[in-house]
N, C-alpha and C positions, 0 to 999 in steps of 0.2 A: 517471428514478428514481435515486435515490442510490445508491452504490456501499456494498456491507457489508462486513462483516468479522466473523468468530466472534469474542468476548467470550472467548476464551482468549490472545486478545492481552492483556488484562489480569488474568490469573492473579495475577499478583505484586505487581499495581500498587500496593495499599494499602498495603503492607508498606513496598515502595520510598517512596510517599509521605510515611508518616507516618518511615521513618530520615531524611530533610531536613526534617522540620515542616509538612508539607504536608497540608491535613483532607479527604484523599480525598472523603468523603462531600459534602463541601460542591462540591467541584473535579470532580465529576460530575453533583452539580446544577446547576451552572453553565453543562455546555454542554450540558445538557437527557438524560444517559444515565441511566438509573434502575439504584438498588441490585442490582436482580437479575443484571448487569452484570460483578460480579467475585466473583458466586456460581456463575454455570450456563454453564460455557466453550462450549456449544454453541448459543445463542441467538447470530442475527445484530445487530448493531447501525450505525449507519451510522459507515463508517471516515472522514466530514469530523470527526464529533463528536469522534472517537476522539484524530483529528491535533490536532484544536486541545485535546483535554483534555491531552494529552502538553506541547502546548506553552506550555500555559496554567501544568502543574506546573513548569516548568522556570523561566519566569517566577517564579511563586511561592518554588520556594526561593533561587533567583537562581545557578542551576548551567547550567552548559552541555550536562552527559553525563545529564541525566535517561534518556534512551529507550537512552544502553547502561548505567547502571547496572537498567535493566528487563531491558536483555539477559541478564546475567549473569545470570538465576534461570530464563532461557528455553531454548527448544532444540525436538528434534526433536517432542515431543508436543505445543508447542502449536501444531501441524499436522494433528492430530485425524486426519481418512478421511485425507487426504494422505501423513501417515506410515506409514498403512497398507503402502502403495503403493512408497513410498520402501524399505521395509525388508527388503522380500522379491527386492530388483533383486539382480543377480551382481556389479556393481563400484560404487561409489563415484560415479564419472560416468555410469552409469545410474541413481544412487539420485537425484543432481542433476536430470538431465533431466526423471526424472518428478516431483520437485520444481514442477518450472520450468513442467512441461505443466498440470500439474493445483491449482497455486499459487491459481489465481482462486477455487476453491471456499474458499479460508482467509478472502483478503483480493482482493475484487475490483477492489482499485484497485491492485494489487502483481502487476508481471511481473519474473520474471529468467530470464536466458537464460546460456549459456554457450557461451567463445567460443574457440578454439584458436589459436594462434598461433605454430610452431612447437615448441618443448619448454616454453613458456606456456599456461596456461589463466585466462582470465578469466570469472570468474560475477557477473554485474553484475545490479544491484537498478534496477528503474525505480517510481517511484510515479507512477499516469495522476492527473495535478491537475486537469487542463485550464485551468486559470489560475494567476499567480506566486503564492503562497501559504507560509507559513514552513513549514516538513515535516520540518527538521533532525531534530528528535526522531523522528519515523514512521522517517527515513530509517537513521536510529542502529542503531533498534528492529530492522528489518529484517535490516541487514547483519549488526548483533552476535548477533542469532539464526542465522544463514547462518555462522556462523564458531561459534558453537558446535554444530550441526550437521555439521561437518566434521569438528569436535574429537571430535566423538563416533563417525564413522564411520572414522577415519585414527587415532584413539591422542590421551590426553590430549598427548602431545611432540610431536605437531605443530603445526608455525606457517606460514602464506601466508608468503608473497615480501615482499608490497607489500598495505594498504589503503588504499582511493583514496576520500575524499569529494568533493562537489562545492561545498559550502559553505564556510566559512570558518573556517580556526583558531577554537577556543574559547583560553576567558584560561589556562586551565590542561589541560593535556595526561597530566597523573599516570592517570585511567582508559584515557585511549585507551594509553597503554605497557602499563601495567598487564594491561589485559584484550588487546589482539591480540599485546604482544611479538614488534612486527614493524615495519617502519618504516610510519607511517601517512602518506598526503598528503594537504593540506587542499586547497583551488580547483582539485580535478581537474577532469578533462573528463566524468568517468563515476562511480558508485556502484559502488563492485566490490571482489574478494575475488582477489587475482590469486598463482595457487600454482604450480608444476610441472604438468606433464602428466602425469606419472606418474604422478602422485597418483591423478588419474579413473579409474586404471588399476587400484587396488588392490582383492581380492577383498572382498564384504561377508560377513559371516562369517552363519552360519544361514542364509543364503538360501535360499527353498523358490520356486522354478517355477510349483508349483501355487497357493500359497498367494496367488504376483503375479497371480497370472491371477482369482482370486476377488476380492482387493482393488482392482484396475484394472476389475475387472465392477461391483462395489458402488460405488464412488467416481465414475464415470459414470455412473451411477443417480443419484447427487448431486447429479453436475453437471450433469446434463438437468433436475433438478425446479427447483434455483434457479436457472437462467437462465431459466424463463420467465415473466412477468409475472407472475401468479397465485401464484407459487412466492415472490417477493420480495415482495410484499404481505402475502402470510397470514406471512413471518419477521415483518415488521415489524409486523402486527397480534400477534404473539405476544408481541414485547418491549413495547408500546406501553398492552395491554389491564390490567394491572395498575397501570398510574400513572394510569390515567383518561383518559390521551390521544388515545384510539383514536376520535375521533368526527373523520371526513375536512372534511365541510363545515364545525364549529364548530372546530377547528384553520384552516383556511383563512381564518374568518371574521375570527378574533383576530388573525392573521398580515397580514391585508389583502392576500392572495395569492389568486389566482386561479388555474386552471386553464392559461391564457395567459399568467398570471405562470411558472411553474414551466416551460411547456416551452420559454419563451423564455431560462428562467437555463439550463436543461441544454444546449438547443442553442449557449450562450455557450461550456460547460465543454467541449461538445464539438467545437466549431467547431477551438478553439485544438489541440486534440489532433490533427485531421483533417491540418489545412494545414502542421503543422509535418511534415509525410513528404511531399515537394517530388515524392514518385514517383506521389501520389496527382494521381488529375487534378480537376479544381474542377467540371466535372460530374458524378463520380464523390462528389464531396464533396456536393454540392448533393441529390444524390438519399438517401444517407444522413444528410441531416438534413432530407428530407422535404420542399422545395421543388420547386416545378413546373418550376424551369429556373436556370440558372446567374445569369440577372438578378437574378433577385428573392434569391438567395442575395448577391449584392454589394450589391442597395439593402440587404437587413437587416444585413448586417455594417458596413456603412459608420453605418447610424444607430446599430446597438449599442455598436460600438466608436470613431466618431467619425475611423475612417480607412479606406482599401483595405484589401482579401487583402497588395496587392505593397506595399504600405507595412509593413505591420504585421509581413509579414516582413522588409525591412529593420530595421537597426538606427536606434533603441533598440525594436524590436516590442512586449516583453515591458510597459515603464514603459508603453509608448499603451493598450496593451490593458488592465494593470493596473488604470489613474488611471480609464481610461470604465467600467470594469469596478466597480469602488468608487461611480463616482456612480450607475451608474443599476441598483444592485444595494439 
């Protein structure tokens, strides 16, 4: 089943849209999210549509920083129960952590972790793709929200060390100075927000004890009801029932998608995710993608992707798996 994301990722979207000329309304019907979308920040919606609607506007106005010019109107609220959570912590790098723990309830395809490195801290942004996919803009969106969340718990005069993308220079660099006033690196290795350690150190101010211990009890309440099947179907029965969409088999029917279509595209998205953690064992992988045995997991990945596991992780992996990934998707 798809990975969601609350519609409070798009708060500001229109706004942002239509200051580069861009007809939000139309640019979300295009990748099928209905208007109720950038009215009710608490409906799930799914975050593939979400990536390509960001990267579809970015396209459209012919700009590179669409997802951090969204950043700049974002921050800690559009983290809904999460912030809850986050604001009642003692320091700064407890407000992160719980960030980081309880992150999937926002955006389930969005982990960040943080990482110490002597008088260094790195908090770094991953998006689960499970295939190569353009994301610059999600990935924009992310960090520049992650760094206005800091601005906000550290003092407007705070500025990171270093931000690190993994993509590529854009043609123009005036938002990224602009907004981080910090040196920014384009073809990193990682997604991150890299500051002092002392920083994680600093008191959050108001913090109540009691207050984290009710918000950490409610926000797991959360995240037990959407992670279980039933919990991510009736979200998306809820955004779905107003556009007319809501009928499972006359959607399939239109789509020429089957039931053996769809678990064969997730176990594609998932496969990729599995085998890139070299610590996982390929039986271990086999059985969480519901195969009888590690054979039939290589005969299916060989036909899907048109090569080995050990191929696919050598170089060039990512274009094999991409190109077979494109045709027979």
């Amino acid at each position: 089943m798809a990975d969601l994301i609350r519609a409070a990722c798009l708060t500001h979207y229109a706004d942002v849209a239509r200051s580069v000329r861009v007809d939000p309304a139309r640019m979300l019907r295009n990748v099928g999210l209905p208007a109720r979308a950038l009215t009710d920040p608490d409906i799930k919606i799914p975050s593939g549509a979400v990536r390509r609607l960001l990267e579809a506007s970015a396209a459209a106005a012919g700009i590179d920083d669409f997802g951090l010019r969204l950043a700049e109107r974002g921050g800690l609220s559009n983290l809904g129960p999460v912030a809850l959570v986050a604001r009642e912590q003692p320091t700064v790098g407890a407000a992160m952590e719980a960030i980081g723990r309880y992150i999937h309830i926002h955006n389930e395809s969005l982990r960040q972790r943080i990482e110490r490195h002597g008088d260094i801290v790195m908090i770094a942004t991953t998006l689960l793709l499970g295939r190569p996919v353009p994301a610059r803009q999600s990935v924009e969106l992310a960090i520049g929200v992650g760094y206005r969340i800091l601005s906000a718990f550290l003092g407007s005069g705070w500025r990171p060390l270093d931000v690190h993308f993994t993509h590529p220079a854009p043609r123009n660099r005036e938002t990224y100075r602009r907004f981080f006033n910090c040196n920014v690196a384009f073809g990193a290795e990682f997604d991150a927000i890299i500051c002092p350690a002392i920083d994680m150190d600093r008191a959050m101010t108001a913090a109540d004890a009691a207050m984290a211990r009710y918000a950490r009890s409610y926000v797991e309440t959360i995240a037990a009801r959407s992670t279980t099947i039933e919990g991510k179907v009736r979200e998306l029965i809820a955004v779905l029932l107003p556009t007319g969409r809501c009928s499972l088999e006359r959607r399939l029917a239109e789509e020429a998608k089957s039931f053996s279509d769809i678990l064969d595209a997730e176990r594609s998205e998932m496969v990729i995710r599995l085998i890139e953690d070299r610590n996982r064992s390929l039986p271990a992988v086999s059985e969480l993608l519901g195969f009888s045995a590690q054979s039939a997991l290589a005969r299916w990945f060989k036909e899907r992707f048109g090569c080995s596991i050990t191929q696919w992780r050598a170089s060039p992996r990512h274009r094999i798996a991409e190109d077979q990934f494109n045709r027979t998707s």
